[in-house]
CHARMM-style PDB file with segment names, atoms N, HN, CA, C and O in Angstrom:
ATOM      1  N   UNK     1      16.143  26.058 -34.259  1.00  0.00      PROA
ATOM      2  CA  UNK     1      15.195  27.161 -34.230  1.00  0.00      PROA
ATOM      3  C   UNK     1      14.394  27.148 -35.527  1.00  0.00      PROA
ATOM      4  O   UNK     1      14.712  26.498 -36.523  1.00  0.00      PROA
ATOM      5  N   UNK     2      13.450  27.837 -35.428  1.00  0.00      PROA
ATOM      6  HN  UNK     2      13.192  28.365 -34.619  1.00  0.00      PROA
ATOM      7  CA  UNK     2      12.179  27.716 -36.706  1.00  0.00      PROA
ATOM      8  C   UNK     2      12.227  29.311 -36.972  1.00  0.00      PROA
ATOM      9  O   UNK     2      11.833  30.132 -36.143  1.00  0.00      PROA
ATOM     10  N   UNK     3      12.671  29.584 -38.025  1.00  0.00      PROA
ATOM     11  HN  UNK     3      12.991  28.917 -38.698  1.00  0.00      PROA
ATOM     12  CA  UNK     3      12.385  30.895 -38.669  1.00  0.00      PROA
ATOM     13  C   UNK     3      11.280  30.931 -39.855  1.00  0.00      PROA
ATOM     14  O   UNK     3      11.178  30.124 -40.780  1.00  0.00      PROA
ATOM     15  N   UNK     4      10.290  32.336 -39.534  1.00  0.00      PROA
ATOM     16  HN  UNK     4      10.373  32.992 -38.783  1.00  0.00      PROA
ATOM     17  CA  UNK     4       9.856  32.675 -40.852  1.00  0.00      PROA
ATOM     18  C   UNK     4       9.967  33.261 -41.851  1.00  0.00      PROA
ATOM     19  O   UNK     4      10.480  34.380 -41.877  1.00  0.00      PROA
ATOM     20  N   UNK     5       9.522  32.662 -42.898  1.00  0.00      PROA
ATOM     21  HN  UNK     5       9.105  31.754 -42.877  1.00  0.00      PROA
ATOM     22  CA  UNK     5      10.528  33.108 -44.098  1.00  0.00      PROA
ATOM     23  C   UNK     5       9.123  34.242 -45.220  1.00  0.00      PROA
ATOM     24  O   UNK     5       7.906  34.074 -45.146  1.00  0.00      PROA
ATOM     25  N   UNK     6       9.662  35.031 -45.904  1.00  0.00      PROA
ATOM     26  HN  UNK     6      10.651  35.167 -45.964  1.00  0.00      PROA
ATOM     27  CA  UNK     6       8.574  35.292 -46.451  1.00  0.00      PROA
ATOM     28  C   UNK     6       9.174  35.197 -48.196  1.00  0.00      PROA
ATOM     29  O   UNK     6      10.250  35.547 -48.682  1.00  0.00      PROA
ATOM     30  N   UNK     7       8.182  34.687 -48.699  1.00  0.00      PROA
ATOM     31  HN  UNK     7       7.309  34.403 -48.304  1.00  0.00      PROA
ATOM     32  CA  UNK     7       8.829  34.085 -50.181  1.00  0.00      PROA
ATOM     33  C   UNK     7       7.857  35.325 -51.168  1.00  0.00      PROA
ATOM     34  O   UNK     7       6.638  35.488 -51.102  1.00  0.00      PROA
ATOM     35  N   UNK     8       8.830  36.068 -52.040  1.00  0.00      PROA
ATOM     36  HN  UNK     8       9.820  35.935 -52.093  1.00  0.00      PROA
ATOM     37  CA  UNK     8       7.578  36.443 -52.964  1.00  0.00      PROA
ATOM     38  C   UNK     8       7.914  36.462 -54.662  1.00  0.00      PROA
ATOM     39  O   UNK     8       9.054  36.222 -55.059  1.00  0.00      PROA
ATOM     40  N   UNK     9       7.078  36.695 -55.364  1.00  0.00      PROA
ATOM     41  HN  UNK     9       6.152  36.890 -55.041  1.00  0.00      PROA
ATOM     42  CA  UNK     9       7.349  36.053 -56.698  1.00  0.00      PROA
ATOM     43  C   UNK     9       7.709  37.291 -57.214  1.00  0.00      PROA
ATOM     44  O   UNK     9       7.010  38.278 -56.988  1.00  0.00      PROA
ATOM     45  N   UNK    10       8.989  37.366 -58.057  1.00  0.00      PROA
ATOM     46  HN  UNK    10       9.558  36.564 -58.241  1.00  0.00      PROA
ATOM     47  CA  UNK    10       9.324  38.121 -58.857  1.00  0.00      PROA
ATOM     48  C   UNK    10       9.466  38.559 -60.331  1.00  0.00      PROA
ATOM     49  O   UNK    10      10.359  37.784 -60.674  1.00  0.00      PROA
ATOM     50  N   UNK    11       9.224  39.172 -61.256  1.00  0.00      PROA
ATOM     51  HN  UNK    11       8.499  39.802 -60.978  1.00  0.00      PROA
ATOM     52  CA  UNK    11       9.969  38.612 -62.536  1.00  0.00      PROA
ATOM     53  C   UNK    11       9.941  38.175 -63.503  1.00  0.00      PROA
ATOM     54  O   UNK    11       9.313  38.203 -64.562  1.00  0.00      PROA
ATOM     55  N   UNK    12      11.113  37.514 -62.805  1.00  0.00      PROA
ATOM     56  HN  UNK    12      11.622  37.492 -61.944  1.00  0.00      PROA
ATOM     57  CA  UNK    12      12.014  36.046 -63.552  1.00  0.00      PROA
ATOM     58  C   UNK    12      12.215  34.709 -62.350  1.00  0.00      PROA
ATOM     59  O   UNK    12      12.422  33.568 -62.764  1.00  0.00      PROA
ATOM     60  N   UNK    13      12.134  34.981 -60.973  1.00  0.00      PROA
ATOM     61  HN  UNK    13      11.965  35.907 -60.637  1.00  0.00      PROA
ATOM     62  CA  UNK    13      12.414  33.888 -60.292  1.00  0.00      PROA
ATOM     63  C   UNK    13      11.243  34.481 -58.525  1.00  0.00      PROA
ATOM     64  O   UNK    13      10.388  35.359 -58.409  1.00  0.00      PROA
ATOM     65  N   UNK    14      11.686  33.701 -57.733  1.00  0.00      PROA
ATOM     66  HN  UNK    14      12.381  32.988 -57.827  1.00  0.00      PROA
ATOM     67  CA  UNK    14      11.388  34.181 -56.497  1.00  0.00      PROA
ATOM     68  C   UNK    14      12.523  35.073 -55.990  1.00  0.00      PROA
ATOM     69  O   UNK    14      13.501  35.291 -56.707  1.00  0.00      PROA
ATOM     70  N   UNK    15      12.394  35.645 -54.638  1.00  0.00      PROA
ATOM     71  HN  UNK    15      11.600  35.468 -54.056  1.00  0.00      PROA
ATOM     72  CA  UNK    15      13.314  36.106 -53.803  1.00  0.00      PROA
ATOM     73  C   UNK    15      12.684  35.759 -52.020  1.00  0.00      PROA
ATOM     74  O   UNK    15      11.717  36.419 -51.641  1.00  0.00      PROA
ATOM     75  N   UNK    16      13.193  34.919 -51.245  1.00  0.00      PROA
ATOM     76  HN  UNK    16      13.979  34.383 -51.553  1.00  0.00      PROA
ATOM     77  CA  UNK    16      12.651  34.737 -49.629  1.00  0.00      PROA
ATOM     78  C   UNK    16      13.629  36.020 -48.693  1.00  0.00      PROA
ATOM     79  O   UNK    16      14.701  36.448 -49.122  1.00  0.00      PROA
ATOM     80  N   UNK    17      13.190  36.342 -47.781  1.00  0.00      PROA
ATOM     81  HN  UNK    17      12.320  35.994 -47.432  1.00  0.00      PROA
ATOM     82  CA  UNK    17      13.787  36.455 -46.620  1.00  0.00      PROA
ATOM     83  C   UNK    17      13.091  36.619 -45.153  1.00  0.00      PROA
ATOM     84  O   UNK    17      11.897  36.417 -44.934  1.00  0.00      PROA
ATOM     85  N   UNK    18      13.855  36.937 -44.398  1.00  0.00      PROA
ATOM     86  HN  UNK    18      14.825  37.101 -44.577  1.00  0.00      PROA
ATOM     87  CA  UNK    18      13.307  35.934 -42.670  1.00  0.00      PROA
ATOM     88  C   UNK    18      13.093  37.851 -41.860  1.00  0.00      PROA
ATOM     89  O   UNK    18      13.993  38.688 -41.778  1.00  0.00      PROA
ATOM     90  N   UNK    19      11.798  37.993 -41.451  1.00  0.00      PROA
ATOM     91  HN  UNK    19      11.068  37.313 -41.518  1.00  0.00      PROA
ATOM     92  CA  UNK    19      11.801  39.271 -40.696  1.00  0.00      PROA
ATOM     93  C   UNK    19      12.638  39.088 -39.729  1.00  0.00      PROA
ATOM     94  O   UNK    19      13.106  40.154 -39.328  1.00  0.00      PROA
ATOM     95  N   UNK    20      13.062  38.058 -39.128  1.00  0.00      PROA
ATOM     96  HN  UNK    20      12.682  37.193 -39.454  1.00  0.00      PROA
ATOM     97  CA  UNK    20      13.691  37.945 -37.989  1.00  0.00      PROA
ATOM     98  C   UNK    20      15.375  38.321 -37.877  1.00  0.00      PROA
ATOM     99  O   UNK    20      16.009  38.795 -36.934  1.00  0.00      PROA
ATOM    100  N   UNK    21      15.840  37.876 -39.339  1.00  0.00      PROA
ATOM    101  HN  UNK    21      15.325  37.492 -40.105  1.00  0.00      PROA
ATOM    102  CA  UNK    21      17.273  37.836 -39.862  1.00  0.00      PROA
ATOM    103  C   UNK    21      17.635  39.140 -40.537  1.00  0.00      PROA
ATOM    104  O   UNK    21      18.306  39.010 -41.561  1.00  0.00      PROA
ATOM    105  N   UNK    22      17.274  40.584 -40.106  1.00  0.00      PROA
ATOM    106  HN  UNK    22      16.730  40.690 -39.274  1.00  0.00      PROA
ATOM    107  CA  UNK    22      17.394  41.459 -41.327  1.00  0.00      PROA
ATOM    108  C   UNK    22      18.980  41.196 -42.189  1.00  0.00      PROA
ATOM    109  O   UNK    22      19.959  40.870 -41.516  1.00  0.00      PROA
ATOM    110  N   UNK    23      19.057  41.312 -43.178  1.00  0.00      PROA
ATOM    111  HN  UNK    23      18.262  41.576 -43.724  1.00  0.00      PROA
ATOM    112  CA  UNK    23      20.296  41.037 -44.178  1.00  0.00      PROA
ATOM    113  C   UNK    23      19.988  40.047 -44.851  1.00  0.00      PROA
ATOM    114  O   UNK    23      20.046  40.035 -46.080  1.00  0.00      PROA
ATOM    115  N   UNK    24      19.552  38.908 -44.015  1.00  0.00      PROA
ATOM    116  HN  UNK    24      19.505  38.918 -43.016  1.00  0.00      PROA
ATOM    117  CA  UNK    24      19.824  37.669 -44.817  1.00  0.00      PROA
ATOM    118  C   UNK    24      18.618  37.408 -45.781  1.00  0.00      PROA
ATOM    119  O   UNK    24      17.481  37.573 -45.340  1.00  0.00      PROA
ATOM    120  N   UNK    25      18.854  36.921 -47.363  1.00  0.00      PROA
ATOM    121  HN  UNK    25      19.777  36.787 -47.721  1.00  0.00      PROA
ATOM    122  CA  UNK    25      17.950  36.757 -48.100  1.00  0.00      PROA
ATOM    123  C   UNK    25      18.541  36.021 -49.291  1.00  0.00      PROA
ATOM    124  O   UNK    25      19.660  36.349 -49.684  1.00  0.00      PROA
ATOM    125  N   UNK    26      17.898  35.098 -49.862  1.00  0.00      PROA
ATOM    126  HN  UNK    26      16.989  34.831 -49.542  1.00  0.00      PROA
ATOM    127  CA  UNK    26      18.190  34.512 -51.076  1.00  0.00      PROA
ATOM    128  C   UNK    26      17.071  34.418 -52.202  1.00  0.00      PROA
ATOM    129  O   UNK    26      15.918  34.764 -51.946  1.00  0.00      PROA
ATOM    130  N   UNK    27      17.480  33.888 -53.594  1.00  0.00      PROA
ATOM    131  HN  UNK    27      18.417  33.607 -53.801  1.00  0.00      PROA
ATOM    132  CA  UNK    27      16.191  33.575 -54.635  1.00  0.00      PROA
ATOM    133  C   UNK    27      16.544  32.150 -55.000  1.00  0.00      PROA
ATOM    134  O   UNK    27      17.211  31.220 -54.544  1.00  0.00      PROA
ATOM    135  N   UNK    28      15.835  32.405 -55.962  1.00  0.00      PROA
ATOM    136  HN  UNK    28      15.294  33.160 -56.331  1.00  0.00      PROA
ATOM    137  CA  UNK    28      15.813  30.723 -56.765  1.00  0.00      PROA
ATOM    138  C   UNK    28      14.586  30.949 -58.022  1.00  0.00      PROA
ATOM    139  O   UNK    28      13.828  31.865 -58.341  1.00  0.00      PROA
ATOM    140  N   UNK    29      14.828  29.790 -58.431  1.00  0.00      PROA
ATOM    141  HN  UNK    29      15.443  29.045 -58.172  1.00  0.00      PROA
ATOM    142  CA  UNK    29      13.620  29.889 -59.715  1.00  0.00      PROA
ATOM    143  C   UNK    29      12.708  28.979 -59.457  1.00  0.00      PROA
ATOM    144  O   UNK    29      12.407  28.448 -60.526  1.00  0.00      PROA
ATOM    145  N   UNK    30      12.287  28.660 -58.836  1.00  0.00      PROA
ATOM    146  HN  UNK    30      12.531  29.092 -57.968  1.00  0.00      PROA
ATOM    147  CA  UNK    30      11.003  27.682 -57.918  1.00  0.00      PROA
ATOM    148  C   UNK    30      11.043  28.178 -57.125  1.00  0.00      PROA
ATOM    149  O   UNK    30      11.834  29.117 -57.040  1.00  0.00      PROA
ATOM    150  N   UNK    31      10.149  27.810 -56.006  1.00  0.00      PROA
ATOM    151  HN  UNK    31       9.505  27.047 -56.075  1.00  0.00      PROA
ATOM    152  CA  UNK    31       9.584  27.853 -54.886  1.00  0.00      PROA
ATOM    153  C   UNK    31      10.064  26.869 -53.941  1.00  0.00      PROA
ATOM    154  O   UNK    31       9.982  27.185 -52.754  1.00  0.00      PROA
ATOM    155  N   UNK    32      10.374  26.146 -54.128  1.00  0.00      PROA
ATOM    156  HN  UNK    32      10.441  25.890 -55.092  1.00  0.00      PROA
ATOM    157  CA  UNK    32      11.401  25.259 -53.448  1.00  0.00      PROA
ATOM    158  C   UNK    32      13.032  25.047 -53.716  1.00  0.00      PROA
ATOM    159  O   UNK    32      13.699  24.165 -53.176  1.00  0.00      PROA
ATOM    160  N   UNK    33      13.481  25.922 -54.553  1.00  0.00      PROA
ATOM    161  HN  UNK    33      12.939  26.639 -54.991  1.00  0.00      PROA
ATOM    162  CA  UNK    33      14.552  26.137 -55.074  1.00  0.00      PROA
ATOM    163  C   UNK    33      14.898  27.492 -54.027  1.00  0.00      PROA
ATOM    164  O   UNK    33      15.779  27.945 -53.296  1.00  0.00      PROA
ATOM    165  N   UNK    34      13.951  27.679 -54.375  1.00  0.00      PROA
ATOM    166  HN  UNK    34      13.234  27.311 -54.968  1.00  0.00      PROA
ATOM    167  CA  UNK    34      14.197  29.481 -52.702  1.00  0.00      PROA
ATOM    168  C   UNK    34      14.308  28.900 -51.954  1.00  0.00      PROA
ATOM    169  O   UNK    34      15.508  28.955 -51.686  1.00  0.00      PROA
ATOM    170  N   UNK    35      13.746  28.137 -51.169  1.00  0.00      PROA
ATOM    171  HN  UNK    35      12.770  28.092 -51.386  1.00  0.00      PROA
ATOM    172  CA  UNK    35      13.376  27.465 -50.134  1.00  0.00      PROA
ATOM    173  C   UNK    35      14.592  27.104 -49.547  1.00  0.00      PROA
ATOM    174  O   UNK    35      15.074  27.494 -48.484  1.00  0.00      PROA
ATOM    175  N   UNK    36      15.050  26.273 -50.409  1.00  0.00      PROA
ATOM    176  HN  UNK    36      14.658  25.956 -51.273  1.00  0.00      PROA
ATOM    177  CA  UNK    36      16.191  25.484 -49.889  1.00  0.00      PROA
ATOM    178  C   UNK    36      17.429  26.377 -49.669  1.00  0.00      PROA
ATOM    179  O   UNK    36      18.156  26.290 -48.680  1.00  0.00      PROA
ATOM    180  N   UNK    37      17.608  27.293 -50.746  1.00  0.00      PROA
ATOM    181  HN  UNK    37      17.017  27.364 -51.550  1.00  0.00      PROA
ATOM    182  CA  UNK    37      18.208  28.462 -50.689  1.00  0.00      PROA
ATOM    183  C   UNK    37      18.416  29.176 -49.529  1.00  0.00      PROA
ATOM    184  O   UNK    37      19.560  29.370 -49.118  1.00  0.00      PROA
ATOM    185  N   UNK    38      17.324  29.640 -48.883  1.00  0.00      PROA
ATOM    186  HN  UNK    38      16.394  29.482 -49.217  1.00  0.00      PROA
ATOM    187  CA  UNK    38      16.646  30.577 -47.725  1.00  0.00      PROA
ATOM    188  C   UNK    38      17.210  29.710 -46.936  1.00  0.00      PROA
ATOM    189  O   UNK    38      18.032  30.369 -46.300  1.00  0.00      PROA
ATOM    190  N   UNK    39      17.267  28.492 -46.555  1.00  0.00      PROA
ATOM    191  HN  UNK    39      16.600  27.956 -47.072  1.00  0.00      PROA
ATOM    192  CA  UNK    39      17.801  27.532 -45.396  1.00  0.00      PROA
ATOM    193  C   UNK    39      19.088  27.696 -45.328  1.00  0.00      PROA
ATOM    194  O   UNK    39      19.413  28.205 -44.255  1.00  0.00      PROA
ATOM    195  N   UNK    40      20.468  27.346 -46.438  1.00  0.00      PROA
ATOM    196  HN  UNK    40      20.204  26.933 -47.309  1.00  0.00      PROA
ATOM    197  CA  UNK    40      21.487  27.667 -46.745  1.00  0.00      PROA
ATOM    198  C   UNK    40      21.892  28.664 -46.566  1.00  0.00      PROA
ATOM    199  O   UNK    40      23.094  28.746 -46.312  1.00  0.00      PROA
ATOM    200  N   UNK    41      21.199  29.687 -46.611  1.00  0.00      PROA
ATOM    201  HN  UNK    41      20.223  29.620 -46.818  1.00  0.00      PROA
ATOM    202  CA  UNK    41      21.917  31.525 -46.361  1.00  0.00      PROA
ATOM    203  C   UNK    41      21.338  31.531 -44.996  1.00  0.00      PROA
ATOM    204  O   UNK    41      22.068  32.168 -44.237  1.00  0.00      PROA
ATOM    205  N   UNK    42      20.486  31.140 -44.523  1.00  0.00      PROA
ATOM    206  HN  UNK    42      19.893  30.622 -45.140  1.00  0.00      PROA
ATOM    207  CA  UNK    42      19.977  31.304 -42.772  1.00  0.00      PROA
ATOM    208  C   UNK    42      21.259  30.762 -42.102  1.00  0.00      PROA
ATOM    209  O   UNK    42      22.116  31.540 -41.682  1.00  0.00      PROA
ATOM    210  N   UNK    43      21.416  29.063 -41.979  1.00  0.00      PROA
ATOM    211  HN  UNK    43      20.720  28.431 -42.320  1.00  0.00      PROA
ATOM    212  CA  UNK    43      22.056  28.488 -41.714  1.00  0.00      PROA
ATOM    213  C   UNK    43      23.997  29.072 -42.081  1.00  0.00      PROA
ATOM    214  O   UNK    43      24.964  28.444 -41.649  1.00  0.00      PROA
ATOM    215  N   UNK    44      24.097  30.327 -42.919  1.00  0.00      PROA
ATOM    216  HN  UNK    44      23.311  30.837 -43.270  1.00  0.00      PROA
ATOM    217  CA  UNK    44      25.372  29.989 -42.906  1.00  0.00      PROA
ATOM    218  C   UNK    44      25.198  31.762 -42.287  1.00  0.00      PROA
ATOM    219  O   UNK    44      26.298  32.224 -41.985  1.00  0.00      PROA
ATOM    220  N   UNK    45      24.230  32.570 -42.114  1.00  0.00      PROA
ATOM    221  HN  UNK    45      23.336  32.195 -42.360  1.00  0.00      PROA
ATOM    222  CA  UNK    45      24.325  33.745 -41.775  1.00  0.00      PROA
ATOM    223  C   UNK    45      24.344  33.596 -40.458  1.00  0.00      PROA
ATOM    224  O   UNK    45      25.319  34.114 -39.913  1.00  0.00      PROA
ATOM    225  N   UNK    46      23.794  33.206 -39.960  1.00  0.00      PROA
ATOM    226  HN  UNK    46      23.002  32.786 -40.403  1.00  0.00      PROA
ATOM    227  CA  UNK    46      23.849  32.563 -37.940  1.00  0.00      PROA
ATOM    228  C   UNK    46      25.350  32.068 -37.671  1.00  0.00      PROA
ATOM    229  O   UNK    46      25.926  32.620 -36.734  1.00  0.00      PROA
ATOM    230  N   UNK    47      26.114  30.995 -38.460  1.00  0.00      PROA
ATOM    231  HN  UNK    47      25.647  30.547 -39.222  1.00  0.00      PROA
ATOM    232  CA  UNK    47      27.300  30.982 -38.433  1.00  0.00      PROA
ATOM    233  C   UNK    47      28.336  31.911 -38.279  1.00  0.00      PROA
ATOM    234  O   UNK    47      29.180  31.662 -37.418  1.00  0.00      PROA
ATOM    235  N   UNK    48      28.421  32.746 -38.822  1.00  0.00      PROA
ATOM    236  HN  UNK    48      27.735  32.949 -39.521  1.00  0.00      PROA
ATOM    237  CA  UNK    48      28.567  34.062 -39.354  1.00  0.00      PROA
ATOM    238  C   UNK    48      28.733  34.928 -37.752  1.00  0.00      PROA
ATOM    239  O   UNK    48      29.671  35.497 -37.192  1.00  0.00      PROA
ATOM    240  N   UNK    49      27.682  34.738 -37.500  1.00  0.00      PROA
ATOM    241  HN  UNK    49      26.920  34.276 -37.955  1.00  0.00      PROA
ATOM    242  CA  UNK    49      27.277  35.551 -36.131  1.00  0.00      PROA
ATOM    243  C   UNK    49      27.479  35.548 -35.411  1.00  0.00      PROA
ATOM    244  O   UNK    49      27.516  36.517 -34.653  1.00  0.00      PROA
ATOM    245  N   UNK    50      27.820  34.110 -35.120  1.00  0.00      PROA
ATOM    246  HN  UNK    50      27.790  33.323 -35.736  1.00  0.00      PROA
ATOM    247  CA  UNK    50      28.159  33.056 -33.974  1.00  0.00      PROA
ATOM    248  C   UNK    50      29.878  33.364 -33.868  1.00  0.00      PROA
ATOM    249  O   UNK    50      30.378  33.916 -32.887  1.00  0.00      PROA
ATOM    250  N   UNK    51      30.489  33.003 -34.796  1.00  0.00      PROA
ATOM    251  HN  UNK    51      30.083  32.554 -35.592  1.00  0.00      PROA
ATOM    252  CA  UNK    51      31.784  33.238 -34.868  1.00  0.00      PROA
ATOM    253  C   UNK    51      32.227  34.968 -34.931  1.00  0.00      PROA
ATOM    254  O   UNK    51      33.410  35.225 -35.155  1.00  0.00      PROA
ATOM    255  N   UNK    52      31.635  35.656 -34.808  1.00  0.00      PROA
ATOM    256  HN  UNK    52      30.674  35.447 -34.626  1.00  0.00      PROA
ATOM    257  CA  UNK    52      32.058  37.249 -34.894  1.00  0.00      PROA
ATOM    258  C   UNK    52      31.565  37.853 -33.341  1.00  0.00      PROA
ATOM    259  O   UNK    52      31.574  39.042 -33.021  1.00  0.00      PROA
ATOM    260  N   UNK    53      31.047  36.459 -32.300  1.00  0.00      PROA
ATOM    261  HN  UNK    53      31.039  35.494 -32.560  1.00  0.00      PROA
ATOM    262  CA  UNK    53      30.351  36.888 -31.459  1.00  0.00      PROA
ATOM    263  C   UNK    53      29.509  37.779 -31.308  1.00  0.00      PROA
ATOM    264  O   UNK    53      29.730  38.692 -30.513  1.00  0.00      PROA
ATOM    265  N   UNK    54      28.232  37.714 -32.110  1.00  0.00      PROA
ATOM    266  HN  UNK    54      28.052  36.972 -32.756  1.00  0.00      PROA
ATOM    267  CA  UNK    54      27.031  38.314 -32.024  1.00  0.00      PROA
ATOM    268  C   UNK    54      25.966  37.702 -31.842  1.00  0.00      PROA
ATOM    269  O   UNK    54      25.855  36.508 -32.118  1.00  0.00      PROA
ATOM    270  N   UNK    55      24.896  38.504 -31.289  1.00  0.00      PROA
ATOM    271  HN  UNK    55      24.987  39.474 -31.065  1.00  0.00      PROA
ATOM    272  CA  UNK    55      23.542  37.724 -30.960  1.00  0.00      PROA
ATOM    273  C   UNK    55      23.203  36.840 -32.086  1.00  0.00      PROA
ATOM    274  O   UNK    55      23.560  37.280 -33.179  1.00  0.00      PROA
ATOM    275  N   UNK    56      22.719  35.923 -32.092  1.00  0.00      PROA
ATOM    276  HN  UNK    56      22.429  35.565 -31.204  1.00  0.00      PROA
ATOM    277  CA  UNK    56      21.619  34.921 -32.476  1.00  0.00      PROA
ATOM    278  C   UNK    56      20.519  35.855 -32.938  1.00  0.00      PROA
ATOM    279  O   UNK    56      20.533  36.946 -32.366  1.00  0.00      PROA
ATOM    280  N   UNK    57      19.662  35.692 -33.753  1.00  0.00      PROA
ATOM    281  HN  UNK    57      19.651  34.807 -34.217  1.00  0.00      PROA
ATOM    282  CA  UNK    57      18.181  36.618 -33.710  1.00  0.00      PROA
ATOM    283  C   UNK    57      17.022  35.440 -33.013  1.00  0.00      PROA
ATOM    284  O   UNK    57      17.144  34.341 -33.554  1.00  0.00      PROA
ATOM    285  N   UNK    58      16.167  35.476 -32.152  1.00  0.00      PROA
ATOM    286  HN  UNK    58      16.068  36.368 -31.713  1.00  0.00      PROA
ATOM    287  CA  UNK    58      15.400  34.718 -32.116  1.00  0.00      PROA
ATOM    288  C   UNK    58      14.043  35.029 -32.865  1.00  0.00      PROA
ATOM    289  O   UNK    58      13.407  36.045 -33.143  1.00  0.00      PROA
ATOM    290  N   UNK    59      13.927  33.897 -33.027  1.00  0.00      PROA
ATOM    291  HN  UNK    59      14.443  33.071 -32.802  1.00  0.00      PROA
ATOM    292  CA  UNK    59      12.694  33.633 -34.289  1.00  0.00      PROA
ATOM    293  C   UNK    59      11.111  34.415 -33.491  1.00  0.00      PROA
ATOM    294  O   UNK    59      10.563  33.545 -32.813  1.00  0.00      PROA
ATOM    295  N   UNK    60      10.500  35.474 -33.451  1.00  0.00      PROA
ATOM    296  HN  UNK    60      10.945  36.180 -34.002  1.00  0.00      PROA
ATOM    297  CA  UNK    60       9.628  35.947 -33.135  1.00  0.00      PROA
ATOM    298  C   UNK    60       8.352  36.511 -34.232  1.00  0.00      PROA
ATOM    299  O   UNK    60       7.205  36.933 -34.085  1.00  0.00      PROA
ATOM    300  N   UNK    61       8.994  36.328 -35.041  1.00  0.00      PROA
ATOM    301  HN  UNK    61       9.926  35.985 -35.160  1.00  0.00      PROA
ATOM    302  CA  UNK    61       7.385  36.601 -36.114  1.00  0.00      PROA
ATOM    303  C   UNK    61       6.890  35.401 -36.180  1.00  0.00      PROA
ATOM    304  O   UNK    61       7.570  34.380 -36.077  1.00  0.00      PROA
ATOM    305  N   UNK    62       5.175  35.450 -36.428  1.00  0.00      PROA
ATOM    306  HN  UNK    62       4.623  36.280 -36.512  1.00  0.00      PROA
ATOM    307  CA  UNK    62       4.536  35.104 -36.745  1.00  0.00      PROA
ATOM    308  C   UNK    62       3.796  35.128 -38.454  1.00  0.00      PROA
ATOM    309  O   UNK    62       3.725  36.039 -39.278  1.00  0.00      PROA
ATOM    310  N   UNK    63       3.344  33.750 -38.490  1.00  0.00      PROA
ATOM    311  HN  UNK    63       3.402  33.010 -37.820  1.00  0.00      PROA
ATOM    312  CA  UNK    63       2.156  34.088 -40.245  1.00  0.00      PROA
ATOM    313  C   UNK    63       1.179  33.651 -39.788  1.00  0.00      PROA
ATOM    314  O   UNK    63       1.077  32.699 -39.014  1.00  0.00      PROA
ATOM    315  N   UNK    64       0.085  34.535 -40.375  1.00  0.00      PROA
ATOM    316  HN  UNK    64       0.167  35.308 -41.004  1.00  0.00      PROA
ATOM    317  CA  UNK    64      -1.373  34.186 -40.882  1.00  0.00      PROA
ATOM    318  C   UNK    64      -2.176  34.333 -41.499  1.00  0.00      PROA
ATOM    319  O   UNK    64      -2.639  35.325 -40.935  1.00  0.00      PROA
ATOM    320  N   UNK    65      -2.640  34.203 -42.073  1.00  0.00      PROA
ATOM    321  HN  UNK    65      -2.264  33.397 -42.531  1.00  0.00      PROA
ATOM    322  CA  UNK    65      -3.510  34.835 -43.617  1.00  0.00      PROA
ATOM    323  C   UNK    65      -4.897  35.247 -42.584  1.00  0.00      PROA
ATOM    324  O   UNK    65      -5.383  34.902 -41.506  1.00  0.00      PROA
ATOM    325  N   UNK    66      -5.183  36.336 -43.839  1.00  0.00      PROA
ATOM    326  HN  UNK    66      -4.788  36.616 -44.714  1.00  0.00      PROA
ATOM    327  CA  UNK    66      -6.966  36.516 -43.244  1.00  0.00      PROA
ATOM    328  C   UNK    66      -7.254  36.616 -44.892  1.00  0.00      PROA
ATOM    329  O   UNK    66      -6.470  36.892 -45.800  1.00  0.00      PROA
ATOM    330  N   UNK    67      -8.550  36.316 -44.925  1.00  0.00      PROA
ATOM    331  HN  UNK    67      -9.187  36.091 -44.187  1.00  0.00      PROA
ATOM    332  CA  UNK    67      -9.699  36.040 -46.119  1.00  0.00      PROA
ATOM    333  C   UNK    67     -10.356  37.438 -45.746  1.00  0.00      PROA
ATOM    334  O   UNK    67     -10.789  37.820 -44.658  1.00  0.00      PROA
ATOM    335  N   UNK    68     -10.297  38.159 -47.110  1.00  0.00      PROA
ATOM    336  HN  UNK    68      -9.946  37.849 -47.994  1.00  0.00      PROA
ATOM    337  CA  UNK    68     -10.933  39.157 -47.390  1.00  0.00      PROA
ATOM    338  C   UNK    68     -11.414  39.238 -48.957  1.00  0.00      PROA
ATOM    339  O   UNK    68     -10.878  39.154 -50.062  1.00  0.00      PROA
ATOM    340  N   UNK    69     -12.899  39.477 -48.354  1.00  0.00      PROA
ATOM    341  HN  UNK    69     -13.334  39.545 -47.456  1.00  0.00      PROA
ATOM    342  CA  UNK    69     -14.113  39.614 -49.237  1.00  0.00      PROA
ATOM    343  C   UNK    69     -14.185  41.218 -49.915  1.00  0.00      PROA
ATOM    344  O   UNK    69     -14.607  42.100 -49.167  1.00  0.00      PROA
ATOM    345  N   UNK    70     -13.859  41.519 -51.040  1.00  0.00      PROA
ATOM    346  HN  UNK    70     -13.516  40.802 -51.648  1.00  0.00      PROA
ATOM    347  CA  UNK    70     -14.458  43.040 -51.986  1.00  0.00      PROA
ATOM    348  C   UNK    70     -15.231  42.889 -52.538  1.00  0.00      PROA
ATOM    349  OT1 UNK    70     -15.707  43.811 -53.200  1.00  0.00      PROA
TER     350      UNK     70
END
């Protein structure tokens, strides 16, 4: 499954998490250091879920930027 993740800058580091996954969220100090992060806590929070017999979340958000002119 393909989840979206939303990454934002904090600080001292990033912090990601998935609208789809409420709970699950990780940081890092890059942007790809979250990243990989965010995969690792997805991947072990679905586990999690799976074994406690609970739904799956399916991946239903969407991204898209819009360009706005002030």
């Amino acid at each position: 499954m393909k989840y979206s993740i939303v990454i934002e800058k904090t600080t001292n580091n990033y912090s990601a998490y998935s609208p789809d996954v409420p709970g699950c969220v990780a940081t890092g100090k890059s942007i790809n250091e979250v990243k990989d992060n965010m995969l690792q806590a997805l991947i072990f929070h679905i586990h999690g879920l799976k074994e406690d017999g609970l739904p799956v979340p399916v991946p239903e958000s969407q991204v898209d930027y819009l360009s706005v002119s002030v």
